[in-house]
NUDOBA-207884 format. One line per 2 residues: their letters; for each residue x, y, z of N, C-alpha, C, O. Coordinates in nm, 3 decimals, always signed. Example, Ala and Ser with C-alpha at 12.3 -4.5 7.8 and 13.67 -1.06 7.14 Angstrom:
2
as = +1.319:-0.569:+0.780:+1.230:-0.450:+0.780:+1.320:-0.330:+0.780:+1.424:-0.332:+0.846; +1.285:-0.225:+0.708:+1.367:-0.106:+0.714:+1.290:+0.003:+0.787:+1.341:+0.114:+0.804;
REM end
This chain:
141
xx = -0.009:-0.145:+1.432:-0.085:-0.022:+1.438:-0.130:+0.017:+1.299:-0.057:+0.001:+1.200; -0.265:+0.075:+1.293:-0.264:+0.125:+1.162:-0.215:+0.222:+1.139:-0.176:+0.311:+1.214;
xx = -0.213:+0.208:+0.980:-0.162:+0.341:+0.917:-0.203:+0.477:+0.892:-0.322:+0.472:+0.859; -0.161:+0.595:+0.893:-0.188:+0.713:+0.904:-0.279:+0.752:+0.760:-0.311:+0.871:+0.765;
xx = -0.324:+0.688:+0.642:-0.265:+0.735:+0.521:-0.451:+0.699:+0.440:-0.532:+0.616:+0.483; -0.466:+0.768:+0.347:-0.589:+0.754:+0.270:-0.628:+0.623:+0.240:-0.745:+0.588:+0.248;
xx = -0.527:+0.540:+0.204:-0.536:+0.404:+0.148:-0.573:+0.337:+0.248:-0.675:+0.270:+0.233; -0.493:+0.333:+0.404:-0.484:+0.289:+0.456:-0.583:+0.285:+0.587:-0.586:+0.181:+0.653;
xx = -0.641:+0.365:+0.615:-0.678:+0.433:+0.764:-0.827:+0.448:+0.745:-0.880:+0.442:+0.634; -0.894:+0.469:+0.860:-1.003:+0.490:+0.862:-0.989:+0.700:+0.899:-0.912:+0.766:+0.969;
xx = -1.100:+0.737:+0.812:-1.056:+0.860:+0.836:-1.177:+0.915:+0.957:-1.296:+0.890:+0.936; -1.138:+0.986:+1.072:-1.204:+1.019:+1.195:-1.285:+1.161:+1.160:-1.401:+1.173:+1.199;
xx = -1.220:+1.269:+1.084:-1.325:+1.358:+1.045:-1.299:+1.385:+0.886:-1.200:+1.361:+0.817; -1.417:+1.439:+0.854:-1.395:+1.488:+0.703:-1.423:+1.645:+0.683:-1.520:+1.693:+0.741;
xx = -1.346:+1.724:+0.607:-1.447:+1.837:+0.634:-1.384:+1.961:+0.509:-1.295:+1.916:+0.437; -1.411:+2.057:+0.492:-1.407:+2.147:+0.376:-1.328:+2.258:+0.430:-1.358:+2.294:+0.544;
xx = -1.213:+2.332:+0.360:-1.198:+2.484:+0.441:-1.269:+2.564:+0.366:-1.283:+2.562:+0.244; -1.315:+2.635:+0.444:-1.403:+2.781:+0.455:-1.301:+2.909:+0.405:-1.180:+2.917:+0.423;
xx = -1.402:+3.016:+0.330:-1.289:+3.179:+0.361:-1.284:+3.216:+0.495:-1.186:+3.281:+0.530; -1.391:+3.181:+0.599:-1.373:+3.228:+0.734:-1.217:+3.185:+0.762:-1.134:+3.269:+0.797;
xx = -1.183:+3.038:+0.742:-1.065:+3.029:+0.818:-0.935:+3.029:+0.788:-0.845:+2.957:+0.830; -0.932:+3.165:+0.667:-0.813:+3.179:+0.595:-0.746:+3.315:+0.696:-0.803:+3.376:+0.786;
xx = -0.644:+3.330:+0.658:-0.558:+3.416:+0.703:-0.508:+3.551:+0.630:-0.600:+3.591:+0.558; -0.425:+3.615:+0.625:-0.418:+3.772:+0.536:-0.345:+3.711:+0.384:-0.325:+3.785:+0.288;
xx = -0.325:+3.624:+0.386:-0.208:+3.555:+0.274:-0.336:+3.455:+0.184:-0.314:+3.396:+0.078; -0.453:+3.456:+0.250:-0.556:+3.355:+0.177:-0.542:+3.187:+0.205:-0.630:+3.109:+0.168;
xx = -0.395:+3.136:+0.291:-0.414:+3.045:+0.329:-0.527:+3.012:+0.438:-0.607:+3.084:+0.498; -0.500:+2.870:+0.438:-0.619:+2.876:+0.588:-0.516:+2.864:+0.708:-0.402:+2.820:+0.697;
xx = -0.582:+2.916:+0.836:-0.521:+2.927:+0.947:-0.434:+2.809:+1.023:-0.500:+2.705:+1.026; -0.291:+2.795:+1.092:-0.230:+2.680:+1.112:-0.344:+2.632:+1.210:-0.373:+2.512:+1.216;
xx = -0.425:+2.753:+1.308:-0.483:+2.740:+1.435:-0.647:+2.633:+1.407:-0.710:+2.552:+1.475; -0.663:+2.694:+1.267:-0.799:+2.630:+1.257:-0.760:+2.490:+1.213:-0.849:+2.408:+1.235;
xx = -0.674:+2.454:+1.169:-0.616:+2.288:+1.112:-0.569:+2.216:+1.250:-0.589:+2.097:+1.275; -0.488:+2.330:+1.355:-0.515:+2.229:+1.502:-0.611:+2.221:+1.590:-0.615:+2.128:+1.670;
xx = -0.703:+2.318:+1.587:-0.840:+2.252:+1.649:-0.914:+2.166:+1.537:-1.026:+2.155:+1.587; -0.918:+2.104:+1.425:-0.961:+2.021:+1.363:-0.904:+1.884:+1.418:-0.970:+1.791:+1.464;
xx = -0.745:+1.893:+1.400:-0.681:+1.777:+1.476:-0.723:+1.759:+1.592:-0.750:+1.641:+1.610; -0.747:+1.845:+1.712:-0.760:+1.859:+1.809:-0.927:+1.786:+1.832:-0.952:+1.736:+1.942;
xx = -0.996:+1.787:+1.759:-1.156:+1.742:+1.755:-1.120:+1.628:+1.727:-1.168:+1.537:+1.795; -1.035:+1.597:+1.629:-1.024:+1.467:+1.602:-0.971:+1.322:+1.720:-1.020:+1.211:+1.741;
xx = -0.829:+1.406:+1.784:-0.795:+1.329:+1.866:-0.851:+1.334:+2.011:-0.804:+1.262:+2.100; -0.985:+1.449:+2.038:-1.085:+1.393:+2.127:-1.184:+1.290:+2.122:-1.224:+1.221:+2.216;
xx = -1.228:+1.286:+1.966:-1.278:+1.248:+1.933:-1.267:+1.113:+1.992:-1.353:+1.076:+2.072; -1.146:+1.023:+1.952:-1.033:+0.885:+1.998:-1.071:+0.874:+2.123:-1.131:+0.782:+2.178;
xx = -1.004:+1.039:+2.192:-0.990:+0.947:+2.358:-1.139:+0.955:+2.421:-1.154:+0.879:+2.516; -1.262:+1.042:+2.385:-1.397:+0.999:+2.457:-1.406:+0.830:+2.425:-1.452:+0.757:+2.514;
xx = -1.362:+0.773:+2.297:-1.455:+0.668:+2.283:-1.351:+0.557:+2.359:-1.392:+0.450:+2.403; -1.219:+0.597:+2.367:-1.149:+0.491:+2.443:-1.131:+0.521:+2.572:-1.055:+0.446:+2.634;
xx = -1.181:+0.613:+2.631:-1.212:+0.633:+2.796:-1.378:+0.610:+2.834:-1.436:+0.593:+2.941; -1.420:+0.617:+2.706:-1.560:+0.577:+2.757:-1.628:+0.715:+2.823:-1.714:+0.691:+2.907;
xx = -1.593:+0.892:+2.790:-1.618:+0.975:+2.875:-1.595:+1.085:+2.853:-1.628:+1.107:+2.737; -1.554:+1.172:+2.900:-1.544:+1.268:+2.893:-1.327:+1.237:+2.904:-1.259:+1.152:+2.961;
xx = -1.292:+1.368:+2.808:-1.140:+1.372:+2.789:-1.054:+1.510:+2.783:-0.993:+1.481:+2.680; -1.031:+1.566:+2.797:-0.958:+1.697:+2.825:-0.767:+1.705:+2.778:-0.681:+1.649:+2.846;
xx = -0.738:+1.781:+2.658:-0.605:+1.822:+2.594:-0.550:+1.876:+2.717:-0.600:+1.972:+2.776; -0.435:+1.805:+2.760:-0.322:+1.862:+2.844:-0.189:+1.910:+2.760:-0.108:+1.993:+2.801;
xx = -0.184:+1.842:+2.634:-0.034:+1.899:+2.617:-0.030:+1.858:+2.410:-0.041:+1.742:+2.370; -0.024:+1.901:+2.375:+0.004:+1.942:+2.176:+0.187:+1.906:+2.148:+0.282:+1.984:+2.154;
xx = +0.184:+1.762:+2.117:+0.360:+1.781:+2.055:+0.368:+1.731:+1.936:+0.273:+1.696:+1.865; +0.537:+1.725:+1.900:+0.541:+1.715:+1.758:+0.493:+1.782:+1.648:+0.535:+1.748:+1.538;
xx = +0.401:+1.884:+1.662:+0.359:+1.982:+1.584:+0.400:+1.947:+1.514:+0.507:+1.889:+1.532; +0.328:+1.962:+1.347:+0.452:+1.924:+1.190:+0.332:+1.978:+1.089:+0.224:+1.919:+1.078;
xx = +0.369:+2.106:+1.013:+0.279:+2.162:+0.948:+0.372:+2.137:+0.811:+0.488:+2.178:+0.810; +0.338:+2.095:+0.742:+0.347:+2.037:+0.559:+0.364:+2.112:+0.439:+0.445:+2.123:+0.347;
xx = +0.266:+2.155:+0.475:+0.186:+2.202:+0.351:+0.083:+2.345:+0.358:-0.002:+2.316:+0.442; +0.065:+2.437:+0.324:-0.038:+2.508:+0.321:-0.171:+2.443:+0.261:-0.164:+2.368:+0.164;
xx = -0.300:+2.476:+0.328:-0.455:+2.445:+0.280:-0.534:+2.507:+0.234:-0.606:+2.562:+0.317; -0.563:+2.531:+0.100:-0.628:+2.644:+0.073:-0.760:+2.617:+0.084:-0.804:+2.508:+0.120;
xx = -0.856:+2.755:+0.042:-1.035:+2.743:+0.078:-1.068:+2.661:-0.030:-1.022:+2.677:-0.143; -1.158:+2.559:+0.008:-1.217:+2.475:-0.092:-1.162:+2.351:-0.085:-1.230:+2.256:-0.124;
xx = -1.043:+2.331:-0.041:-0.960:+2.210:-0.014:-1.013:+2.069:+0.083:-0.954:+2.065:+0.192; -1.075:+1.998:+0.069:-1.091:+1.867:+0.155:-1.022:+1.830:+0.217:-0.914:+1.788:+0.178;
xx = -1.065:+1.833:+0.356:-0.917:+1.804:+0.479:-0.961:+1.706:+0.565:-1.036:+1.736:+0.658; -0.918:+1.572:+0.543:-0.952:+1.472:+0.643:-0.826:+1.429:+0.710:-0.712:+1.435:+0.663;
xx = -0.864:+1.383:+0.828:-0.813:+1.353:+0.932:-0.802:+1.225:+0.997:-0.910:+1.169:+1.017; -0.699:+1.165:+1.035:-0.649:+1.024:+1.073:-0.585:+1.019:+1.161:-0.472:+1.066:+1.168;
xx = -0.662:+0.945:+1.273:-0.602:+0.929:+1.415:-0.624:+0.800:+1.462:-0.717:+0.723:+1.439; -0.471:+0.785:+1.567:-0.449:+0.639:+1.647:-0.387:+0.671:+1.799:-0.322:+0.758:+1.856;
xx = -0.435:+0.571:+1.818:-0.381:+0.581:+1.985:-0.226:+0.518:+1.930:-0.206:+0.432:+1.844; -0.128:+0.596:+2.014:-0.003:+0.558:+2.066:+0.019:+0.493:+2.180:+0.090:+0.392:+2.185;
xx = -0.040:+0.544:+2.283:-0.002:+0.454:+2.433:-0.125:+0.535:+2.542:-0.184:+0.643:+2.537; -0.125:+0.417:+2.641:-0.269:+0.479:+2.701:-0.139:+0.457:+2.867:-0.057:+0.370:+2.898;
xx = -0.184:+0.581:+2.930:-0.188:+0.520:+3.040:-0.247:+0.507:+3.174:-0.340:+0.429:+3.152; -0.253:+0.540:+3.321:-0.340:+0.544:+3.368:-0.485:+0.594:+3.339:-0.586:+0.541:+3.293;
xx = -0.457:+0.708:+3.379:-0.571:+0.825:+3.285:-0.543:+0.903:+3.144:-0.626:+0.979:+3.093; -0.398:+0.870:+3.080:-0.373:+0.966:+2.984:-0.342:+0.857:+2.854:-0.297:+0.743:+2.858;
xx = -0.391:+0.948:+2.723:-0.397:+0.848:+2.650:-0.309:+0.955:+2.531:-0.340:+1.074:+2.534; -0.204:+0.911:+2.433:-0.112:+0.984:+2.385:-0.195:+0.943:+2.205:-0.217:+0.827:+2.171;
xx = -0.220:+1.038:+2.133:-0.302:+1.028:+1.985:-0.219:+1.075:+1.912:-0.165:+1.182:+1.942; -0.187:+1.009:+1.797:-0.118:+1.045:+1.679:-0.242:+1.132:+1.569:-0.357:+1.091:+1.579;
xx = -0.223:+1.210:+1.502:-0.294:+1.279:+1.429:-0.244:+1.284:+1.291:-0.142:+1.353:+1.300; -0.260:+1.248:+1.162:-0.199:+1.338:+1.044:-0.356:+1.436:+0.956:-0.458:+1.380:+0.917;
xx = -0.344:+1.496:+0.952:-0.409:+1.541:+0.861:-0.387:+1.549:+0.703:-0.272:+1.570:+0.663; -0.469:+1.537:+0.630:-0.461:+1.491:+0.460:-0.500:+1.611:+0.380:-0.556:+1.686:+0.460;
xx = -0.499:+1.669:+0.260:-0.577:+1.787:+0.224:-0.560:+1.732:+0.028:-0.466:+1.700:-0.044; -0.715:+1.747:+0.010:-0.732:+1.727:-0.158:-0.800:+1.832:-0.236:-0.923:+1.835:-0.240;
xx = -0.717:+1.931:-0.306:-0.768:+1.995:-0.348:-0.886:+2.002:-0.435:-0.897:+1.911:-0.517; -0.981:+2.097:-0.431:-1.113:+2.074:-0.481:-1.183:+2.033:-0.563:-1.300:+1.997:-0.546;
xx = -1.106:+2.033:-0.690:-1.109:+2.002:-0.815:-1.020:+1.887:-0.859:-1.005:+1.850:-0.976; -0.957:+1.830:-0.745:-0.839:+1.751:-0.801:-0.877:+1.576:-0.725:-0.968:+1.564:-0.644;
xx = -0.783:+1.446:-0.773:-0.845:+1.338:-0.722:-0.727:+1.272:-0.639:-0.738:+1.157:-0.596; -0.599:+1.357:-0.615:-0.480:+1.360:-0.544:-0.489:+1.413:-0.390:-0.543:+1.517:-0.351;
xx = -0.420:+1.314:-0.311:-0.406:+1.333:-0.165:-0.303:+1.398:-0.116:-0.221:+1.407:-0.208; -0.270:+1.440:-0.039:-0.119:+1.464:+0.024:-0.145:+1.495:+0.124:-0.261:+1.533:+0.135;
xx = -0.023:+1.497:+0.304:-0.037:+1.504:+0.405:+0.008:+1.635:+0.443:+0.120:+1.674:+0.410; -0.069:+1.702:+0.507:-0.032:+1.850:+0.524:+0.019:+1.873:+0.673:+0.091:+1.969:+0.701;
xx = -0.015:+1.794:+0.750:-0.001:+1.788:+0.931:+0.010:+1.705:+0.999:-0.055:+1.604:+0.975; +0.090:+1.707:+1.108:+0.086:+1.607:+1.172:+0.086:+1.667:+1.369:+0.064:+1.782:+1.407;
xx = +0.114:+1.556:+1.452:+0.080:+1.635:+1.573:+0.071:+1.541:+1.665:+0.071:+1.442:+1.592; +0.062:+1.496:+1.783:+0.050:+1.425:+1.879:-0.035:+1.508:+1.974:-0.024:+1.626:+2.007;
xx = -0.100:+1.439:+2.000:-0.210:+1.501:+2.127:-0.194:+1.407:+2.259:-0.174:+1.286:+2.249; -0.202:+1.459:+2.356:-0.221:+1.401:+2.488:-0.360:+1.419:+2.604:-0.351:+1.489:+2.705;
xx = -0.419:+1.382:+2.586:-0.557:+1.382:+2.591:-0.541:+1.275:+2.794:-0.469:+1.179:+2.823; -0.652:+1.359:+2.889:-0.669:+1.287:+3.000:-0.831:+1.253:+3.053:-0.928:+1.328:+3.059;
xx = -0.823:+1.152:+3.077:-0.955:+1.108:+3.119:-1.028:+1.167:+3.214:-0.976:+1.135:+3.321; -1.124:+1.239:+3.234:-1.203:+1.298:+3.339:-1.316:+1.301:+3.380:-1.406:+1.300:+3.297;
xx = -1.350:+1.306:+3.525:-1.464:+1.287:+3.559:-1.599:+1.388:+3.556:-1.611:+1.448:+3.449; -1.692:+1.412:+3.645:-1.828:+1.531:+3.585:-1.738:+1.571:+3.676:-1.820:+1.507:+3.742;
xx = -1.622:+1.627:+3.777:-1.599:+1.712:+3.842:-1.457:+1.769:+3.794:-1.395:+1.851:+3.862; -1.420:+1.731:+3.700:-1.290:+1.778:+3.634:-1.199:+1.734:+3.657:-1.107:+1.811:+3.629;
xx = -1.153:+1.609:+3.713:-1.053:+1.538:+3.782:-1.014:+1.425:+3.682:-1.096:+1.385:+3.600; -0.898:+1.379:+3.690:-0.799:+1.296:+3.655:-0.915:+1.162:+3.664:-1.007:+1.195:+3.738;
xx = -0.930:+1.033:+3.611:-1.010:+0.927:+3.649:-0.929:+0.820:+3.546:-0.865:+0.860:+3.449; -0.942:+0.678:+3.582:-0.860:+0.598:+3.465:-0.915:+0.588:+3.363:-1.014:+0.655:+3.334;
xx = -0.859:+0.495:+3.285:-0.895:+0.510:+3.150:-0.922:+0.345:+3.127:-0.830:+0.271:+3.091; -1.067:+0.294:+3.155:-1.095:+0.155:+3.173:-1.024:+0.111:+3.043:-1.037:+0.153:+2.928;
xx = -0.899:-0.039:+3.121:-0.884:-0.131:+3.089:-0.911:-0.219:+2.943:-0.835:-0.267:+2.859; -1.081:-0.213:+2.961:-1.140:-0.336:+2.852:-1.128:-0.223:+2.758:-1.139:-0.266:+2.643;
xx = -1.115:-0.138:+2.761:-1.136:-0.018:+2.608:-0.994:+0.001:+2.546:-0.975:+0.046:+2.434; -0.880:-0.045:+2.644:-0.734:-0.028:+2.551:-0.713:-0.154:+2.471:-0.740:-0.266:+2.516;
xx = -0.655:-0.130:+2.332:-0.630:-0.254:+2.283:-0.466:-0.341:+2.344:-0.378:-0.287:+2.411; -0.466:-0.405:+2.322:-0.418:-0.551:+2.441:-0.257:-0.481:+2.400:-0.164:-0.471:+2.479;
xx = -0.256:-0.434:+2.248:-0.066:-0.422:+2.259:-0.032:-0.329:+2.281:+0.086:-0.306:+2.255; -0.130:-0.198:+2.352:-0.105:-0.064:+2.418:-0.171:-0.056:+2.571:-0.228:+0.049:+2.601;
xx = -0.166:-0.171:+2.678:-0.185:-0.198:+2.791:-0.074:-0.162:+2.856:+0.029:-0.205:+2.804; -0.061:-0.103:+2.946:+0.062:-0.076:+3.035:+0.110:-0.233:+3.049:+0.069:-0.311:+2.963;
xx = +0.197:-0.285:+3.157:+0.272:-0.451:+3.214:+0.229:-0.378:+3.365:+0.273:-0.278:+3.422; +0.135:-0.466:+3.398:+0.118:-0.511:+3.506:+0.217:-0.486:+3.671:+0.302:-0.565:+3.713;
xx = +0.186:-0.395:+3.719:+0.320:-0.333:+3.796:+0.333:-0.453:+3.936:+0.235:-0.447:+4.010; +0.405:-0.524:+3.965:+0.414:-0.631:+4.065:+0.388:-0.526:+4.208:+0.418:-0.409:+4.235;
x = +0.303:-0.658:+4.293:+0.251:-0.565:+4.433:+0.376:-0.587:+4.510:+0.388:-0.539:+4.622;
REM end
């Protein structure tokens, strides 16, 4: 699996914090750093369901670090395990301050993301789009 990490990873979003999404303390919001994750690890399961994908469940939560405004916050995500229709995303988020050429990991998170159809329903999560060492085993008839 790849790695979570700047060196390592392909990063899924890139993006800047704003004063909008600071809080009374001038940090930025925990809420606005998990809908970032949260974009991110839809991001994953549209392209590995091929579709439309819908957040059922947020675990592991793991907040780091505070992010301040001006701070560069990219984001790195992998599939963990797919299964019928549900596909489980690892998330870390990274944050580099504005002026600076240093990384560090501020978040982390697991998303559980389900495959769905134009009517809002549960649908699988085609086969040829999981990679081969996160395939369910074949359940005997």
């Amino acid at each position: 699996m790849p790695d979570l990490t700047p060196e390592k990873g392909e990063p899924v979003i890139r993006t800047i914090a704003m004063p909008a999404d600071t809080n009374p303390a001038g940090d930025i919001f925990g809420g606005w750093l998990m809908a970032q994750m949260d974009l991110a690890a839809g991001n994953v399961a549209a392209r590995v369901s091929r579709g439309r994908a819908a957040t059922i469940a947020v675990d592991e939560m793991e907040f780091h670090k505070p992010v301040q405004v001006g701070d560069e916050v990219t984001l790195y995500a992998r599939l963990l395990k797919v299964g019928r229709s549900s596909m489980r995303i690892e998330v870390r988020a990274w944050h580099r301050p504005r002026c600076q050429e240093w990384t560090e990991q501020v978040t982390r998170g697991v998303f559980t993301f389900v495959a769905i159809d134009e009517n809002g329903k549960p649908r699988p999560v085609p086969q040829d789009a999981v990679p081969n060492d996160l395939k369910e085993p074949a359940k005997d008839a």
